[in-house]
Backbone as a ProteinNet text record, in pm:
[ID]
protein_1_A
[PRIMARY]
XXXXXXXXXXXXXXXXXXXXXXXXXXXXXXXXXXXXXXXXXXXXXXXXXXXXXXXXXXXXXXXXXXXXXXXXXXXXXXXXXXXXXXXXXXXXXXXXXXXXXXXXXXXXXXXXXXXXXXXXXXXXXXXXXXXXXXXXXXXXXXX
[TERTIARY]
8058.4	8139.5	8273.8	8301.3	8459	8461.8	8334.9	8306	8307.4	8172.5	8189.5	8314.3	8382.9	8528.7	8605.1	8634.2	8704.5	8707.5	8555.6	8474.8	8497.7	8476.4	8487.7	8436.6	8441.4	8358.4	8354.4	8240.2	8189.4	8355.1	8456	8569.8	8695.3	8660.5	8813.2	8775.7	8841.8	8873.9	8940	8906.4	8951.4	9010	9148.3	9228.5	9257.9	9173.9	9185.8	9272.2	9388.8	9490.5	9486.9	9475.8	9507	9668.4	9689.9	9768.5	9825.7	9707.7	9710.5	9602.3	9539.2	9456.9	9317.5	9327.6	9206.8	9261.9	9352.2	9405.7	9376.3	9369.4	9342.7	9410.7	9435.6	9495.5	9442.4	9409.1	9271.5	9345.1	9326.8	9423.4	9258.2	9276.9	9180.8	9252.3	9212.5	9235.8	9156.7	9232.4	9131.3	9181	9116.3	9126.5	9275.4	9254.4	9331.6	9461.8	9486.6	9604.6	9637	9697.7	9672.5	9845.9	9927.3	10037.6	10114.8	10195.4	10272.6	10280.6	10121.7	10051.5	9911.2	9898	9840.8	9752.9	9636.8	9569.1	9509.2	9529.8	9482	9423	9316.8	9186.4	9199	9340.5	9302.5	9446.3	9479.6	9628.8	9629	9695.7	9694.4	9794.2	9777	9859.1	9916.6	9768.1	9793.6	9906	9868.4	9958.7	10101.6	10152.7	10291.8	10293.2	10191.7	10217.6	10115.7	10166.5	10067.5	10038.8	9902.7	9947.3	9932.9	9962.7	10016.8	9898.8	9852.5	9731.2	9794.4	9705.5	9786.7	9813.6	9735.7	9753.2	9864.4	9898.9	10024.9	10138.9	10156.7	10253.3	10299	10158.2	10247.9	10266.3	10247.8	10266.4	10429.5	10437.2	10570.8	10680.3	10632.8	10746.1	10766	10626.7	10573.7	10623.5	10590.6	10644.4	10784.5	10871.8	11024	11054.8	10984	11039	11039.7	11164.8	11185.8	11182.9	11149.5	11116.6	11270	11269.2	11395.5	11318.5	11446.5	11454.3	11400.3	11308	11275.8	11311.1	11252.4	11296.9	11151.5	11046	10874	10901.3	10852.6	10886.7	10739.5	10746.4	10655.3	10665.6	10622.2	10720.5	10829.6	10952.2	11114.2	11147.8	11073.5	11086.5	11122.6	11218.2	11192.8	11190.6	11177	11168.9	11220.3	11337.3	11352	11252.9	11179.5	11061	11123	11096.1	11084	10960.1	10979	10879.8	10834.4	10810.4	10781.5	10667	10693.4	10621.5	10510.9	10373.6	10341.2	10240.3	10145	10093.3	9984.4	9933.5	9849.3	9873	10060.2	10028.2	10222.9	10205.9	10294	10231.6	10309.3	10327.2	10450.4	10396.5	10568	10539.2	10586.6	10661.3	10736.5	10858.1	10995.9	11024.1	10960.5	11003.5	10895.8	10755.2	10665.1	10533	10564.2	10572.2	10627.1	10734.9	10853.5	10745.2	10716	10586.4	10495.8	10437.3	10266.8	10318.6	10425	10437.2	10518.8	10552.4	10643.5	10550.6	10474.1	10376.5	10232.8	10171	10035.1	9951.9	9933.4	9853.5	9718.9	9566	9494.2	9414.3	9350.8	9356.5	9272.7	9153.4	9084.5	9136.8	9282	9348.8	9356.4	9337.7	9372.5	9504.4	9598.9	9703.4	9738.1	9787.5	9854.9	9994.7	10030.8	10184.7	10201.4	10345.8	10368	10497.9	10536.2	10659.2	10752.9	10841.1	10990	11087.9	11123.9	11189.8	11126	11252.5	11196.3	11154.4	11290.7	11252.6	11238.5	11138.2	11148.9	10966.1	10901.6	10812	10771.1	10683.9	10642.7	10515.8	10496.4	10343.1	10248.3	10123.8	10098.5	9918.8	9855.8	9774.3	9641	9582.6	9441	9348.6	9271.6	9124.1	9011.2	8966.3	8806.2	8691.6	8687.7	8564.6	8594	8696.9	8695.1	8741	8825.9	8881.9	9045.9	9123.6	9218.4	9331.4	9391.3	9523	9576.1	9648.2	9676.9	9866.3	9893.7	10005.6	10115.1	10226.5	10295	10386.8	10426.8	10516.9	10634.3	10731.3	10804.1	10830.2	10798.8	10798.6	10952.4	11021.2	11121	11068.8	11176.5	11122.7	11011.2	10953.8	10840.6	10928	10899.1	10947.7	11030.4
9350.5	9242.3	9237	9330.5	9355.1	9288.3	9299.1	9314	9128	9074.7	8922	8855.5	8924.9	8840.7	8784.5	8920.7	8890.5	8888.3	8826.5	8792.2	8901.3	9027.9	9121.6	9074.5	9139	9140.3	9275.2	9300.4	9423.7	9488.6	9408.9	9475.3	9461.6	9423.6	9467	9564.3	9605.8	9759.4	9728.2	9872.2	9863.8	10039.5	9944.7	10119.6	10113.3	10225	10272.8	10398.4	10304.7	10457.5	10463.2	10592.2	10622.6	10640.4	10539.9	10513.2	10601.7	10644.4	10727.6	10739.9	10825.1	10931.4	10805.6	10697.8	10596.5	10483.9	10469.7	10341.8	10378.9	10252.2	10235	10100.8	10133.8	9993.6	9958.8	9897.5	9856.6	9760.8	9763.1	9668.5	9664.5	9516.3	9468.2	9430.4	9485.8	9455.1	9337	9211.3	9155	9111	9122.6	9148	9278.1	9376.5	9493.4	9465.4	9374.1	9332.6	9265.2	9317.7	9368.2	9302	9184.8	9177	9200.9	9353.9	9371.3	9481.5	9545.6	9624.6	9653.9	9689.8	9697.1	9831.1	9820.3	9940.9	9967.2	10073.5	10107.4	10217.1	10185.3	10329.9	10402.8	10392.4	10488.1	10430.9	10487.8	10488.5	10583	10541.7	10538.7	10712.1	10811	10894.8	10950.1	10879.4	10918.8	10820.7	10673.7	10593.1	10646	10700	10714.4	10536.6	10497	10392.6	10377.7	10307.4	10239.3	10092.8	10079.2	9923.6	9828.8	9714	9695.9	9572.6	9558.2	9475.5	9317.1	9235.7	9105.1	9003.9	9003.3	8918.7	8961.2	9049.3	9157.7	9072.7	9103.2	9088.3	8955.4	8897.1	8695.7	8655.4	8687.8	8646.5	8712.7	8822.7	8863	8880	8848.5	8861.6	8732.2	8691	8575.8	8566.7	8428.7	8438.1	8452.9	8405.1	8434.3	8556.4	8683.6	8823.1	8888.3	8935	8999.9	9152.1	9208	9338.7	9401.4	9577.8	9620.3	9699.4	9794.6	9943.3	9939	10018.8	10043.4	10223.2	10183	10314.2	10354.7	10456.7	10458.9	10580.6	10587.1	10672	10768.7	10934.6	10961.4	11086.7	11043.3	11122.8	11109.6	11196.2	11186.6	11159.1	11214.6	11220.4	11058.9	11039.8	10912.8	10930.3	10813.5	10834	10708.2	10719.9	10551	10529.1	10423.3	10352.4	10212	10176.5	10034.5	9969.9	9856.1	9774.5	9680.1	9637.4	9591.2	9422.7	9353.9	9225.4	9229.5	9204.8	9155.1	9040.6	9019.8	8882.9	8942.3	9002.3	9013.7	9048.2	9099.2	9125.5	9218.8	9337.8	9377.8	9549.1	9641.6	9773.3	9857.7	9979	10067.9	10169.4	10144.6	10208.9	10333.1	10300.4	10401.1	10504.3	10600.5	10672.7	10733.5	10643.5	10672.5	10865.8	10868.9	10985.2	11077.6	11120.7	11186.1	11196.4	11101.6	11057.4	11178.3	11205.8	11251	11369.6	11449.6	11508.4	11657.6	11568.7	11615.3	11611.4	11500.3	11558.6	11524.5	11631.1	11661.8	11557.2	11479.6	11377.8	11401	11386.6	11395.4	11243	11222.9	11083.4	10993.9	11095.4	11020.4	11000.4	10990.8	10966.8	10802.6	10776.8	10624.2	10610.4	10548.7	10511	10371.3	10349.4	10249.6	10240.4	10133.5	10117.2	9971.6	10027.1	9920.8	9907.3	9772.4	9740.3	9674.6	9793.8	9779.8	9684.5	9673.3	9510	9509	9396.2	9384.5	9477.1	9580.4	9693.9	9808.3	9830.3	9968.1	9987.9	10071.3	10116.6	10233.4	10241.1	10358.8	10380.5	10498.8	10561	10586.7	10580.9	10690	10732.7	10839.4	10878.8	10967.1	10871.5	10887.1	10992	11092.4	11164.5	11087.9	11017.8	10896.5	10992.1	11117	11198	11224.6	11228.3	11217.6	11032.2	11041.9	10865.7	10928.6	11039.1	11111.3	11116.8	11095	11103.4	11233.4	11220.2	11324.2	11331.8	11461	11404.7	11519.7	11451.8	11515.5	11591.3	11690.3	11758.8	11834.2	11866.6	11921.8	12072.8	12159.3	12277.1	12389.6	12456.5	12464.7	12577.9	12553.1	12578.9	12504.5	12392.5	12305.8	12167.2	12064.7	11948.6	11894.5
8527.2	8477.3	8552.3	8618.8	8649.9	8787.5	8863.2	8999.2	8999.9	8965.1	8873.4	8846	8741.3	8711.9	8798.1	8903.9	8959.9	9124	9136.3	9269.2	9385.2	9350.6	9450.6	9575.3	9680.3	9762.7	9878.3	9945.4	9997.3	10053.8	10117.7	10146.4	10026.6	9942.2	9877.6	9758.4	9694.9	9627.3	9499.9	9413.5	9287.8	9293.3	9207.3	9189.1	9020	8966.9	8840.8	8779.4	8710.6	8698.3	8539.9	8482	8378.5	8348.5	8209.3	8199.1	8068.7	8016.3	7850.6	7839	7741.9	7680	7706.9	7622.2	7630.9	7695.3	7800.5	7846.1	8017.8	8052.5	8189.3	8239.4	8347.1	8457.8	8568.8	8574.5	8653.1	8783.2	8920.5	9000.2	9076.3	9142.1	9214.1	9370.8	9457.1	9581.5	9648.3	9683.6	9724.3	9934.3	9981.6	10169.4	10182.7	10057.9	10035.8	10048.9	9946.1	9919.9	9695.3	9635.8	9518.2	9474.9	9426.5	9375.9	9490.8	9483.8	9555.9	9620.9	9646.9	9687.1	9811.4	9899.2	9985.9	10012.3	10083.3	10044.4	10196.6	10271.3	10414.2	10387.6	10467.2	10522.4	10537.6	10689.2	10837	10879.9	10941.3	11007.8	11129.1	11196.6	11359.2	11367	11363.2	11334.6	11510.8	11565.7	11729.5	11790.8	11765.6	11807.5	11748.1	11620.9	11581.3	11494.5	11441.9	11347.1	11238.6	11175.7	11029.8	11007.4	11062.6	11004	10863.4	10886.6	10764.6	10722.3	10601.5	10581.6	10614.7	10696	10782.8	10641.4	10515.3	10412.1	10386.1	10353.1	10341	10366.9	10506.9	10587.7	10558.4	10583.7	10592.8	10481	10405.3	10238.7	10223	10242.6	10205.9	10324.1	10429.7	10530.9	10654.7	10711.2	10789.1	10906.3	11002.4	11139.6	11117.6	11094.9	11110.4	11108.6	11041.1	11025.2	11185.4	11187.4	11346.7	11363.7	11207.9	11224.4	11146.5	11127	11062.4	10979.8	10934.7	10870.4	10735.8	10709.1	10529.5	10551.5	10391.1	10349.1	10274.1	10337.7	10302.2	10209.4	10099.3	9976.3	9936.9	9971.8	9975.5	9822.3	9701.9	9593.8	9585.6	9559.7	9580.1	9733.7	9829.8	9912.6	10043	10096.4	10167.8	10277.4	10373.5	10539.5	10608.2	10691.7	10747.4	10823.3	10838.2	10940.4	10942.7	11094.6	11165.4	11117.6	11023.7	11027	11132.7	11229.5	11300.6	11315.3	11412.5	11376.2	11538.7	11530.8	11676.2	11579.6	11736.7	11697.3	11593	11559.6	11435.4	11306.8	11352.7	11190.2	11174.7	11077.7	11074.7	11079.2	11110.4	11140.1	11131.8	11052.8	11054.8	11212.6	11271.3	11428.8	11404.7	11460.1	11491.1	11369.9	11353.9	11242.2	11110.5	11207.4	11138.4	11147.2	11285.6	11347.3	11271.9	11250.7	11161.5	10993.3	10981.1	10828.6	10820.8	10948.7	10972.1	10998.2	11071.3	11101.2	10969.2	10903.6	10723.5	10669	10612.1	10480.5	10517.4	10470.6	10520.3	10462	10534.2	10536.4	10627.4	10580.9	10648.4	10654.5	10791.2	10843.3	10736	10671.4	10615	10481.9	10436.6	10309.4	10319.2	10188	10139.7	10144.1	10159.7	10142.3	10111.9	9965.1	9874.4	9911.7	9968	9963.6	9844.6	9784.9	9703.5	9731.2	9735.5	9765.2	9667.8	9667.2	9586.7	9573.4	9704.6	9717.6	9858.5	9905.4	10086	10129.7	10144.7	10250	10212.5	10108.6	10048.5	10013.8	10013.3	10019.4	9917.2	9818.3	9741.3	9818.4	9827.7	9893.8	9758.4	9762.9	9717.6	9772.4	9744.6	9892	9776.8	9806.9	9741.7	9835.8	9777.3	9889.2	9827.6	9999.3	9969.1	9891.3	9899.5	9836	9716.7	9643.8	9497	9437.5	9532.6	9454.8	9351.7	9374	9274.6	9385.9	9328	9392.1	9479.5	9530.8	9634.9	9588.7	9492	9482.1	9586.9	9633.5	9754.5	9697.7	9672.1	9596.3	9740.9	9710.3	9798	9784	9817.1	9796.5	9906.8	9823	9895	10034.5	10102.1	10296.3	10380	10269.8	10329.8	10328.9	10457.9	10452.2	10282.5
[MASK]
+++++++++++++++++++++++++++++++++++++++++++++++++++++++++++++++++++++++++++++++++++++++++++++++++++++++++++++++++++++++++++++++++++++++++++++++

């Protein structure tokens, strides 16, 4: 019924968060793009970028955006990254390196970004073999 309602299809996604004991929140990704939320596979960890889902981008930023500084939020933890504009789409660049290299991210992690205002970014980083969150904690003498 859920799949039906709300016309899934073979590429977009459903993120189920428990919210309380018998409550659930249910978000539907559709071309992995969810409100004010975006949902990536695979990220370029070789290139030193992330890209950014293209519904994404033009809905909330479009041709006029010339690119500029966020702030990508991984737990408490933040990171400045260059958002960046080319012809397909949008990507975090300059600073994203610095990302992969601090918290252990492995390639085949889901990654949900939700966006705060313009330039601000919450992470948060799902493992595809369970579907459970991956939560990033900071441990002291570690990033």
């Amino acid at each position: 019924m859920l799949v039906r309602h709300n016309q899934l299809k073979y590429k977009d996604g459903i993120l189920i968060k428990a919210v309380g004991q018998l409550k659930f929140e249910v978000l539907c990704f559709k071309d992995l793009v969810c409100q004010n939320s975006y949902i990536t596979a695979a990220f370029e960890s070789e290139l030193g970028m992330c890209l950014m889902a293209d519904k994404f981008f033009n809905e909330f930023y479009g041709q006029n955006f010339k690119g500029g500084m966020t702030k990508v939020y991984f737990g408490q933890r933040f990171w400045n990254v260059r958002l960046e504009r080319s012809s397909e789409g949008g990507y975090f660049k300059a600073g994203w390196s610095k990302v992969v290299e601090e918290v252990p991210l492995d390639t085949e992690y889901f990654l949900v970004f939700t966006r705060l205002d313009s330039m601000t970014f919450d992470v948060s980083v799902f493992d595809p073999d369970t579907g459970t969150e991956v939560f990033i904690i900071k441990v002291e003498g570690f990033f």
